[in-house]
RONUTOR-599445 format. One record per residue (C-alpha): residue number from 1; residue in one letter; x, y, z. Coordinates in pm, 1 decimal. Each point is the difference from the previous one (the first is absolute). Last residue first. Layout:
N
+-----+------+----------+----------+----------+
: seq : type :       c1 :       c2 :       c3 :
+-----+------+----------+----------+----------+
: NUM :    a :        X :        Y :        Z :
...
+-----+------+----------+----------+----------+
END
This chain:
211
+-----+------+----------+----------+----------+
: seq : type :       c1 :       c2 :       c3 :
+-----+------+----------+----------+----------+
: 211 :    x :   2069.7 :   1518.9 :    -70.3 :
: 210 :    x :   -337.9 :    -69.3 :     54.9 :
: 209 :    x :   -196.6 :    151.5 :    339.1 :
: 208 :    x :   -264.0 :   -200.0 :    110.5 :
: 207 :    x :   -240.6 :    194.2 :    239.2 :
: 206 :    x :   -290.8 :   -238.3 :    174.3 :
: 205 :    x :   -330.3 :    157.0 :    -68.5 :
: 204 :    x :   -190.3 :    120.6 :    353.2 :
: 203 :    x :    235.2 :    299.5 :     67.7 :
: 202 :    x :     45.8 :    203.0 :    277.0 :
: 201 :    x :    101.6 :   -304.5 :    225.9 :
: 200 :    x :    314.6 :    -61.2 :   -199.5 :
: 199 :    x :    132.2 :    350.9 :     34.7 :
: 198 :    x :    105.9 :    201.6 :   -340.2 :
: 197 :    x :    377.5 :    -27.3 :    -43.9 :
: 196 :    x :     13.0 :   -320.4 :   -262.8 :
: 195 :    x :   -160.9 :    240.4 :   -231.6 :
: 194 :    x :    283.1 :    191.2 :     23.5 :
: 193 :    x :    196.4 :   -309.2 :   -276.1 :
: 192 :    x :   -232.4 :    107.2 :   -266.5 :
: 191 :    x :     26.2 :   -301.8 :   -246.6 :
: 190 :    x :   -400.2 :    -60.8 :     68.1 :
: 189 :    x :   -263.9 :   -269.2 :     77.0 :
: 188 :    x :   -278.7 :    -15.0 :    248.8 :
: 187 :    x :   -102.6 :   -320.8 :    157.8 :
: 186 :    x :   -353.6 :   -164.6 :    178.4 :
: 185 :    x :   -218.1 :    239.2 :   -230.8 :
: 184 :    x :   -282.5 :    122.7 :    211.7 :
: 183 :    x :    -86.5 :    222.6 :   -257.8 :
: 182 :    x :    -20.3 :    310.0 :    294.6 :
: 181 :    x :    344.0 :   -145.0 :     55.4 :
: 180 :    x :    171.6 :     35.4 :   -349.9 :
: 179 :    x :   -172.7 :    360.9 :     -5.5 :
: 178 :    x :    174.6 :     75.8 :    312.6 :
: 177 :    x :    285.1 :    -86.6 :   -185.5 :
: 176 :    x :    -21.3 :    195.2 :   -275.5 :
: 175 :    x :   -129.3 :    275.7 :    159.4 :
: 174 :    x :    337.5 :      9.8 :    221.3 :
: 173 :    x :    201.1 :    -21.4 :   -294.0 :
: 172 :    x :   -144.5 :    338.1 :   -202.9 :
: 171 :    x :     23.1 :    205.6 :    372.1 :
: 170 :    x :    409.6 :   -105.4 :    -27.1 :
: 169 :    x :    187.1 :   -244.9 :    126.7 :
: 168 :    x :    354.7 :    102.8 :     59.1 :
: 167 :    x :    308.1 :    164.7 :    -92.4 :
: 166 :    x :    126.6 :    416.0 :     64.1 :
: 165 :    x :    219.3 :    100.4 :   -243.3 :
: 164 :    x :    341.4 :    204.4 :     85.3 :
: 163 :    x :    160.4 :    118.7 :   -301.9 :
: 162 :    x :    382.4 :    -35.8 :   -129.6 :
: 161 :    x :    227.2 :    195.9 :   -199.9 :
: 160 :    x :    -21.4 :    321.2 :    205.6 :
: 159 :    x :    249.4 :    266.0 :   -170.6 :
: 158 :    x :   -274.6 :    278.1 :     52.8 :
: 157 :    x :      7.9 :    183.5 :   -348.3 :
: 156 :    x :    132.1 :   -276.1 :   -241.5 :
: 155 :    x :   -223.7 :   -263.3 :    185.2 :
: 154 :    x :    278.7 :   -350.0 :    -77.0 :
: 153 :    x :   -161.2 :   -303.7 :   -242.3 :
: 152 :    x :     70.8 :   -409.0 :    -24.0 :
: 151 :    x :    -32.8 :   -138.4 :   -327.1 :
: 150 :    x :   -401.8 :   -204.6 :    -48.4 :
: 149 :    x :     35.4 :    123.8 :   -362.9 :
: 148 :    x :   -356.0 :    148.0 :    -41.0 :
: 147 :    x :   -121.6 :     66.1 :    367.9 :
: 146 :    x :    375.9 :    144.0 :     84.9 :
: 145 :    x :     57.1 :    -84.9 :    369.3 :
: 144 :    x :     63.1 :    189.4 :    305.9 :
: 143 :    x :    110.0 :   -247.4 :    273.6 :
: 142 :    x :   -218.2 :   -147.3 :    245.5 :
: 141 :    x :    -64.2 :     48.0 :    398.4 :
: 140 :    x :   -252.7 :   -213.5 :    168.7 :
: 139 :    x :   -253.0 :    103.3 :    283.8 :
: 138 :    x :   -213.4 :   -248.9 :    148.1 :
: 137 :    x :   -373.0 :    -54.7 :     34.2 :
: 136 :    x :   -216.0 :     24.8 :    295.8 :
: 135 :    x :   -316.8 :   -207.8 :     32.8 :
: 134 :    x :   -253.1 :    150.0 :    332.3 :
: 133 :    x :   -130.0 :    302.5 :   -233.5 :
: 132 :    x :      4.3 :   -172.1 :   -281.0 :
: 131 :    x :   -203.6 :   -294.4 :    147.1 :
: 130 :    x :   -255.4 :    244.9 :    158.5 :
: 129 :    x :    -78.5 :    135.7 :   -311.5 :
: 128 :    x :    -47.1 :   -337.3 :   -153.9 :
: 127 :    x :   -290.7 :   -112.9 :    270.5 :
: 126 :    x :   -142.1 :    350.8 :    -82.8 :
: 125 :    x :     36.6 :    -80.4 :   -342.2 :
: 124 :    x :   -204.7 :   -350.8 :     50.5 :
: 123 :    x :   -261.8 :    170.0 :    244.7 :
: 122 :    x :   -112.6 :    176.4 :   -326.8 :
: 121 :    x :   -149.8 :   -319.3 :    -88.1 :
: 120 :    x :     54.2 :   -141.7 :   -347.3 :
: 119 :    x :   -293.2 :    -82.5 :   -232.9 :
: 118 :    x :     39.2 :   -311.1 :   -271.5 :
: 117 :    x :   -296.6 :     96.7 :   -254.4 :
: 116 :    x :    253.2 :     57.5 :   -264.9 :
: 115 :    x :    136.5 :   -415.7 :     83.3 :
: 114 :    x :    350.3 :    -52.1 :     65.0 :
: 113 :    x :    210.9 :   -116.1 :   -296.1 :
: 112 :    x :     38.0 :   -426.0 :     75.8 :
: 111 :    x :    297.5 :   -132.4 :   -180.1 :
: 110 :    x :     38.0 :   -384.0 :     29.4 :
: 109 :    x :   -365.2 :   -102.0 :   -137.1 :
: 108 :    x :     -5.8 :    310.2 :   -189.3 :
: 107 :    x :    267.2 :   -114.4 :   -220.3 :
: 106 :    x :    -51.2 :    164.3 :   -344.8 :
: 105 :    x :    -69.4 :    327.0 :    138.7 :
: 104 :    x :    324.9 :     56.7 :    250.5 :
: 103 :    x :    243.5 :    -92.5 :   -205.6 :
: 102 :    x :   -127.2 :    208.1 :   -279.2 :
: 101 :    x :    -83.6 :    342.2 :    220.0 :
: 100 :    x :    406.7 :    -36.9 :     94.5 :
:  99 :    x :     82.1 :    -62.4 :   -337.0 :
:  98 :    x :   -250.4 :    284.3 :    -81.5 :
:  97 :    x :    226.5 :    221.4 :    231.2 :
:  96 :    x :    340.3 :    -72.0 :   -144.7 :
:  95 :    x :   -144.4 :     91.5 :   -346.4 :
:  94 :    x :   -198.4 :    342.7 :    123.8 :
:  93 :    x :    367.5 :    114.8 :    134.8 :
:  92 :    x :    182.5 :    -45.0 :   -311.1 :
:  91 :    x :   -270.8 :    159.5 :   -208.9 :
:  90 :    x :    -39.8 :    256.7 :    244.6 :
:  89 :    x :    313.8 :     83.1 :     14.0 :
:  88 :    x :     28.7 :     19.1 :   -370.4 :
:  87 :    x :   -303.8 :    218.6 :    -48.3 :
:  86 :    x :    119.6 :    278.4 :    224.4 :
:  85 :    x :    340.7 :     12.2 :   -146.5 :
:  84 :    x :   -128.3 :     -9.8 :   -356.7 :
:  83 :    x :   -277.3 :    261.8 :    130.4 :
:  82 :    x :    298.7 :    254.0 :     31.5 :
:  81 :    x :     -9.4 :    168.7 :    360.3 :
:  80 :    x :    256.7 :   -230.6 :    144.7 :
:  79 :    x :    199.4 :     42.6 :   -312.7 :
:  78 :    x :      9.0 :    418.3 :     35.9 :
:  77 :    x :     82.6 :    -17.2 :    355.0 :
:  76 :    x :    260.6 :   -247.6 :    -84.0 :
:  75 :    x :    185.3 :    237.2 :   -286.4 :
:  74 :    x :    -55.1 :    324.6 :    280.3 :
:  73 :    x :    214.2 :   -232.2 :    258.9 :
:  72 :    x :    241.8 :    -78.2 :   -210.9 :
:  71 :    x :     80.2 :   -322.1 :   -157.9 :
:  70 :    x :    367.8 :   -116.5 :    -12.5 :
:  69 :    x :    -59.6 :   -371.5 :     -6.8 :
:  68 :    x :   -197.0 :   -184.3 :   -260.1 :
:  67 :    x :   -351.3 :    -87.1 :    164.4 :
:  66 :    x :   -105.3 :   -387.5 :    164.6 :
:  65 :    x :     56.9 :     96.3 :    376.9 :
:  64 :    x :   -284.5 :    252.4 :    -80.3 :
:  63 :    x :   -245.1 :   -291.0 :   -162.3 :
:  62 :    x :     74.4 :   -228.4 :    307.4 :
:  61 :    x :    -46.3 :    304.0 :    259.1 :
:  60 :    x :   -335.1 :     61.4 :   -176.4 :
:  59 :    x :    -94.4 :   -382.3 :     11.3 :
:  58 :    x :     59.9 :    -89.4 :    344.6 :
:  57 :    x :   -230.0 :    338.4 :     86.3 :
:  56 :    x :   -252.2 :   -154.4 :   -237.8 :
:  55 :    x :     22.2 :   -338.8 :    164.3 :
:  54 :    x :     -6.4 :     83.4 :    352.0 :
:  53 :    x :   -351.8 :    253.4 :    -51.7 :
:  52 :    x :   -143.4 :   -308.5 :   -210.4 :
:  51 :    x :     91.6 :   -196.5 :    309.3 :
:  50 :    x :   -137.7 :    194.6 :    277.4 :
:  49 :    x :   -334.8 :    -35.7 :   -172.8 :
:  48 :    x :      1.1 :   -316.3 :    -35.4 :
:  47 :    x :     80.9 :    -75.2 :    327.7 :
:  46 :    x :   -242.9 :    265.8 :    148.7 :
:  45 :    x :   -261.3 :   -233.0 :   -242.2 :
:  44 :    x :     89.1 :   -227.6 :    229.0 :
:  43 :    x :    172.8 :   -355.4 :    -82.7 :
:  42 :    x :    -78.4 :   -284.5 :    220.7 :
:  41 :    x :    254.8 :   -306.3 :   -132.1 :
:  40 :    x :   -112.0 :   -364.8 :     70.5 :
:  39 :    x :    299.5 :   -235.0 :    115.1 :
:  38 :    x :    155.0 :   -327.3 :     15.3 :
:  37 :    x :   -163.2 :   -104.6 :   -375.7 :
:  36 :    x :    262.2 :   -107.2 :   -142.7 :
:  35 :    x :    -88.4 :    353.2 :   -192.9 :
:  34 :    x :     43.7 :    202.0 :    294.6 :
:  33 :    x :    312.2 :   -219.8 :    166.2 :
:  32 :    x :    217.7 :    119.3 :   -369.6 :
:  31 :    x :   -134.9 :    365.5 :     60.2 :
:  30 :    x :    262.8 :    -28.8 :    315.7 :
:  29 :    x :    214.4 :   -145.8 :   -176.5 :
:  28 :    x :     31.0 :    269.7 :   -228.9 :
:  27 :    x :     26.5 :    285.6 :    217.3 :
:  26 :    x :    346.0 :      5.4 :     83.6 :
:  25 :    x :     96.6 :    -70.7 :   -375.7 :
:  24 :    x :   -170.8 :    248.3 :   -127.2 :
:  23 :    x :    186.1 :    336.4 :    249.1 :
:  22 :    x :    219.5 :    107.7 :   -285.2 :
:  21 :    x :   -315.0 :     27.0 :   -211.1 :
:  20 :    x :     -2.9 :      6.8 :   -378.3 :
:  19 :    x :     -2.1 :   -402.8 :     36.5 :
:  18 :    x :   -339.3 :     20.1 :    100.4 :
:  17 :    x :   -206.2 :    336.6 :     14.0 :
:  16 :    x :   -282.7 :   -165.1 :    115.5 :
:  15 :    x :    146.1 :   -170.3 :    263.6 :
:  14 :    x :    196.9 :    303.4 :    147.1 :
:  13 :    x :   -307.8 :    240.0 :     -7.7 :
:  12 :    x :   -213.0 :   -241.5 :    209.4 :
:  11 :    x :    265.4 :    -36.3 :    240.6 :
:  10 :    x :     41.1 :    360.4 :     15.5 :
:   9 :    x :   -366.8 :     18.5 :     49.4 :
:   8 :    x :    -20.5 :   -175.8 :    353.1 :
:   7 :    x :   -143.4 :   -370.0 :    -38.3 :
:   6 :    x :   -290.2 :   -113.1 :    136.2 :
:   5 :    x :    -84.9 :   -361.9 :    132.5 :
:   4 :    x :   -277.8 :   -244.2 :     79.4 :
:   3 :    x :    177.2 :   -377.1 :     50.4 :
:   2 :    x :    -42.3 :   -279.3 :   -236.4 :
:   1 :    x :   -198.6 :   -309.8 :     91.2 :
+-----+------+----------+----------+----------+
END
């Protein structure tokens, strides 16, 4: 008898994106158990949602990364605002998501999309309120990095090659998981390691974080 589960939209985004994904191979096995029949994935239309968002941001940096070098800054302001530019992200982004749509639809027995109907109390983001306010993230420090080329940077005016970013689960996670409860799924699935920070007892879906 296979087990109720949701899966966090990065997992969702990884799958369907395949071997495009640096992250595929994590997540594979996992979609392996769901069609040996170990699981049945909730997806909510929050998922979905979420997702498209994901995949046209994934997209835009993928179509940037993709341009000669030596553009200026008035050369991308005029390709961001050409419909070409527009259109291809779009294109790109639309593609990932019907895969995701795709998997989903022809397997309804292993991919259950919440029902319209399905009504959420507000006591849900007051439960996830009080999680962010009791779950503390961490601070990291990372270098300066080109978002074309990936080489490392230096601030001509302040000298700082370095910023301090502040890591955890965000408003976004918290619904997911609460959502995950209010399903009664038994596990929820996701590759974000500050999951594993929320409190055991706040939760009714066991957290499974894949690496």
């Amino acid at each position: 008898m296979p087990v109720s589960a949701y899966v966090d939209t990065n997992i969702l985004v990884s799958y369907a994106l395949g071997e495009n994904d640096k992250r595929f191979h994590a997540v594979e096995p996992f979609f392996e158990d769901v069609y040996q029949d170990k699981f049945v994935l909730h997806i909510s239309h929050f998922t979905l949602l979420e997702a498209l968002h994901t995949l046209r941001k994934m997209a835009t940096d993928e179509v940037y990364r993709e341009l000669s070098d030596g553009c200026s800054q008035s050369d991308l302001i005029t390709l961001v605002n050409s419909p070409a530019f527009k259109n291809e992200v779009k294109d790109r982004s639309f593609k990932a998501f019907k895969t995701i749509i795709d998997i989903i639809t022809r397997d309804p027995d292993r991919f259950k999309i919440v029902e319209p109907e399905k009504l959420y109390s507000e006591k849900m983001f007051t439960e996830g309120l009080g999680i962010l306010s009791e779950v503390f993230g961490e601070f990291r420090v990372y270098r300066y990095r080109c978002k074309k080329c990936d080489s490392y940077l230096d601030c001509d005016a302040c000298g700082f090659n370095c910023e301090i970013s502040y890591k955890a689960i965000n408003a976004s996670d918290v619904t997911h998981v609460l959502i995950s409860s209010t399903l009664e799924c038994k596990y929820f699935y996701t590759m974000d390691q500050y999951f594993s920070r929320i409190p055991r007892e706040k939760v009714k879906s066991e957290i499974v974080v894949i690496s």
